[in-house]
N, C-alpha and C positions, 0 to 999 in steps of 0.2 A: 898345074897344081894337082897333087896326086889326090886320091879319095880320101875321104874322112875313115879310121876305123870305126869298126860297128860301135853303137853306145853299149857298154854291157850292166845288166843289172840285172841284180839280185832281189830275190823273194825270201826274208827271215820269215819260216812258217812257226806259229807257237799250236800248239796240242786245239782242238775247237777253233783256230781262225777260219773268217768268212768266206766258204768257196768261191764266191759268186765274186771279191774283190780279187782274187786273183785269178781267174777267168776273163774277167773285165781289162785286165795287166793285159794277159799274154795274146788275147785275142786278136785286138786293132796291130800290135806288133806285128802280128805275124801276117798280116793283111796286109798293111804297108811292104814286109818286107817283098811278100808275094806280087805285090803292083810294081813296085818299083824295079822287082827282078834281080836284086841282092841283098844283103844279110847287113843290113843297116842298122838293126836292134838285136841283141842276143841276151837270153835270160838262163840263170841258173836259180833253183831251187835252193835253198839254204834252211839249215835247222841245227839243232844247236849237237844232236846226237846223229848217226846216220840210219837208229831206226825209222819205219816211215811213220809220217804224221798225220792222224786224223782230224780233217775239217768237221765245220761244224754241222755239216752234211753226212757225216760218218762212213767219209769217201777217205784213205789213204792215199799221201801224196809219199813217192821215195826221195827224199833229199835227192841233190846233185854233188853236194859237198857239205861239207858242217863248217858252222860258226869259225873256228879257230882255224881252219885252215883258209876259209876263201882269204882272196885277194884280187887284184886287178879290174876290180869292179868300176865302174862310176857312180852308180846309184845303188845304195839297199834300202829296203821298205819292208819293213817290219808290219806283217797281218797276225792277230792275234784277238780273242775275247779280251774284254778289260780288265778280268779275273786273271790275264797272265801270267806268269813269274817266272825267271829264268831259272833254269834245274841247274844253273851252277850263277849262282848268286854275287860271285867275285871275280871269276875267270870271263864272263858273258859279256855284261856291261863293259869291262875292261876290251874286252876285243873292240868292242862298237866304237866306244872313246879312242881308241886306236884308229878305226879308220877312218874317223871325223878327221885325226892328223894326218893324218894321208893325202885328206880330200875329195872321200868319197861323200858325195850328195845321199843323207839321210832322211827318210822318211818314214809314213807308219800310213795304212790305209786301216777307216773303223776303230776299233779297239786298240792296232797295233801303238796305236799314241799313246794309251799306259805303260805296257813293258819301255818306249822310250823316253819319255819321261822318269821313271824310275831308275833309268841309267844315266839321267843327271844329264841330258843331252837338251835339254828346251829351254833352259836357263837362258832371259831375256831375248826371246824370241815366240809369236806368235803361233798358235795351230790351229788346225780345223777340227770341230770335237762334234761327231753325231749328237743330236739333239737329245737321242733318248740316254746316254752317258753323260751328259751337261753336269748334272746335280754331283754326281758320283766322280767327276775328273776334278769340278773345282773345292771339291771336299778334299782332294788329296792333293790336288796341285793347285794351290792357291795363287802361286808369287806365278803359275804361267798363264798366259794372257790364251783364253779358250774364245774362237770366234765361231759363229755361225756360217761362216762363208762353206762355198760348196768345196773349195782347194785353196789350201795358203802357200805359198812358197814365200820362204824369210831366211836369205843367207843361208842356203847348205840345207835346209831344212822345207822339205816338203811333204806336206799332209792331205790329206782326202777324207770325207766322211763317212763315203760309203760307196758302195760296186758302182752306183751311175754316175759319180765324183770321177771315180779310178777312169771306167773311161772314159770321160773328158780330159783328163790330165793328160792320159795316154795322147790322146788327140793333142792337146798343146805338145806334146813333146814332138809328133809325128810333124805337126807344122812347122817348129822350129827347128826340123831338122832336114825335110825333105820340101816345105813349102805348104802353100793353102789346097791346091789343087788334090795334090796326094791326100793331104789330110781331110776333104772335102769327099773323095775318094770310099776313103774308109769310113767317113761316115754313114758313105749311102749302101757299101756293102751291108751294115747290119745295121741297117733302117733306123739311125741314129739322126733326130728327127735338128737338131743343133747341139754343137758346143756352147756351154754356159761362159760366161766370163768371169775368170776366178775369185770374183766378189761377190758375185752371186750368191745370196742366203738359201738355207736350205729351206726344203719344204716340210714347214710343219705342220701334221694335220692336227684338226679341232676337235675336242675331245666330242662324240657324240652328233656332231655337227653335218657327217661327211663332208667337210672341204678343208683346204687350207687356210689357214692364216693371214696368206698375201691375198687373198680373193674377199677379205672382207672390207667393209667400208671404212674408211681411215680412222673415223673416232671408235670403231670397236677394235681396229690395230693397234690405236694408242692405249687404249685402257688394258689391255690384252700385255703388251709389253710394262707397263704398268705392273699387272699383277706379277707377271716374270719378275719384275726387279725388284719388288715385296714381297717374299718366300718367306726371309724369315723375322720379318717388321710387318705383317700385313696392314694394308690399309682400311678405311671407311668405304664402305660405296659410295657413300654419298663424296665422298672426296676424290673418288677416281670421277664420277660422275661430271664433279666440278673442274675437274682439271682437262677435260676431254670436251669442254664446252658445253655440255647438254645439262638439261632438268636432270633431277633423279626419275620424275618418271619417264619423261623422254627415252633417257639411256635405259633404262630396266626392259623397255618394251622394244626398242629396238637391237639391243643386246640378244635377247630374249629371240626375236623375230632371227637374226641371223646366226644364233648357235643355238638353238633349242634350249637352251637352259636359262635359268636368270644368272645373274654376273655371280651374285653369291654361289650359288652352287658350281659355279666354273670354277671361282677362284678357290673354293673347297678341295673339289678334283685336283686343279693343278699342284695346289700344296703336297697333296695327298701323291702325287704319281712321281714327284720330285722324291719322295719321302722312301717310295719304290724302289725308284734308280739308287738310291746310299741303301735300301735294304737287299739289292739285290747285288751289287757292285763295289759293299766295300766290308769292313768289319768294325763300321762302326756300334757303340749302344747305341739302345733305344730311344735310351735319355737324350744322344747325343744328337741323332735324327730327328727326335721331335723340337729338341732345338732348334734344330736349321730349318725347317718349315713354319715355326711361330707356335709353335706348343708349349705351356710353363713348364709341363709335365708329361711324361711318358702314356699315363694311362690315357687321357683323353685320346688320342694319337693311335693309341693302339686300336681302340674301340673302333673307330671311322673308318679306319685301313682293313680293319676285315668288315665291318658292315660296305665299302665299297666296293671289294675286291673278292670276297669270299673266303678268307683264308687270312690269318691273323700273318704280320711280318715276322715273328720269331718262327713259324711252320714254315712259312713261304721261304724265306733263308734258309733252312735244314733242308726241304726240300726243292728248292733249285740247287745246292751243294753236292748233294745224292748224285742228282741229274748228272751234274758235270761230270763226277766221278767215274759214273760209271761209262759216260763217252768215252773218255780220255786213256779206259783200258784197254789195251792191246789186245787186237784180233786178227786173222786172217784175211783181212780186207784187203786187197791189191790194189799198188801203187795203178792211178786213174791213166790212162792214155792221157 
């Protein structure tokens, strides 16, 4: 039986995508191929133009080839902020939709899951949506099913939520291609302590608390997931209280005791940082933000969000926009080794 060809796959780079997810890609790759002692994975750079593109590290990467031409690929994964957009808004997505007919396995690592979703590509099928984009993906993509898991893979469609996601996927792909021992391998070359299994929920830390979420005791999990599923209906304490088994003051002080805050003032934050994610991540009103976090009205909404944050939502919008901007302008930065 002769050898398998190398798997080849592609990186769509957008303007500000995550350095650190496609470092995470190409790294374990290239580890494997070096153990193994042949070129078993090969990756090209993609971008939509062939000038180079600045991460969100304000490193330029040089394409390998642009959107409209690749081909031959087996997998592309689209890394990009969730502010993406494609610079050609009919020809792009059209390519992508092209190679879905082909059969190339599509993916998005972080952010890259907006620009693909906006190409009509997630339609009845699941993905994995960084936690801190959550509020801001299912504001715009309602009808796609957004999970918490660390990597989904659903028919042709593979996602990751962030660089320690990317490689662990790398890692399943390394297994299922060269076996456990290689991919066992590359974990311990770069002190990669386990591979997660691709259900695996992410880690979300607690607002003020220093820890995460799964480390806390099950009835402050459930009220905690509770307030997440009541953003924009919030509920009573005393009825998250009740549905979590405990007194009201029971829960208040042991709440209290394991996130420094009382449940009120959490569930305040959470509203409030969800409210962030669509001020920072999309173009919705105000009006329409304070909606989706349980606000009648705008003003109230606005008053909390800068007495939390320091800085009212319509500044903080103008100026993370500025920000972008001025990354995203071309400089003399050399494409990275």
């Amino acid at each position: 039986m002769g050898q398998l060809a190398p798997l080849r796959i592609g990186f769509l780079m957008f303007p500000g995508f995550p350095m650190a997810c496609l470092t995470s890609a190409i790294e374990p790759l290239r580890a494997a191929n070096e153990i193994c002692g042949r070129r078993e994975f090969v990756w090209r750079l993609v971008a939509e133009t062939a000038a180079p593109v600045r991460s969100s590290a304000e490193i330029g990467f040089d394409p390998d080839e642009v959107l409209q031409e690749t081909e031959g690929l087996d997998h592309l994964y689209l890394l990009s902020p969730p502010t993406a957009e494609f610079a050609d808004r009919r020809r792009s997505p059209a390519r992508l939709r092209w190679l879905d007919r082909t059969g190339v396995t599509l993916g998005a690592f972080s952010g890259g899951i907006f620009p693909l979703a906006r190409a009509e590509l997630m339609e009845g099928r699941g993905c994995s949506v960084h936690w801190c984009y959550e509020a801001a993906f299912k504001a715009e993509f309602p009808d796609v099913t957004a999970s918490e898991a660390v990597i989904l893979r659903d028919r042709r469609r593979v996602t990751a939520s962030g660089a320690g996601a990317v490689f662990d996927l790398m890692l399943r792909l390394i297994e299922e291609r060269l076996g456990r021992d290689c991919m066992t391998e590359v974990a311990c070359w770069f002190q990669h302590p386990f591979m997660r299994d691709e259900d695996a929920s992410q880690k979300v830390p607690v607002a003020h608390a220093g820890s995460t979420a799964d480390s806390l005791p099950p009835q402050i999990r459930d009220a905690i997931r509770l307030f997440e599923t009541h953003v924009e209906d919030p509920l009573r304490i005393p009825d998250v209280a009740s549905a979590v088994g405990l007194s009201g003051r029971h829960f208040e002080r042991l709440f209290k005791r394991e996130t420094g805050q009382s449940p009120l003032r959490f569930y305040h934050h959470l509203r409030l940082s969800k409210a962030r994610q669509r001020v920072l991540y999309t173009n919705d009103s105000m009006r329409e933000i304070a909606s989706s976090v349980g606000y009648l009205t705008s003003s109230p909404m606005i008053r909390h969000y800068t007495e939390m944050f320091g800085v009212s939502p319509r500044d903080e919008r103008r100026l993370t926009l500025a920000l972008r901007q001025a990354r995203n302008q071309p400089t003399k930065v050399q494409a990275a080794e």
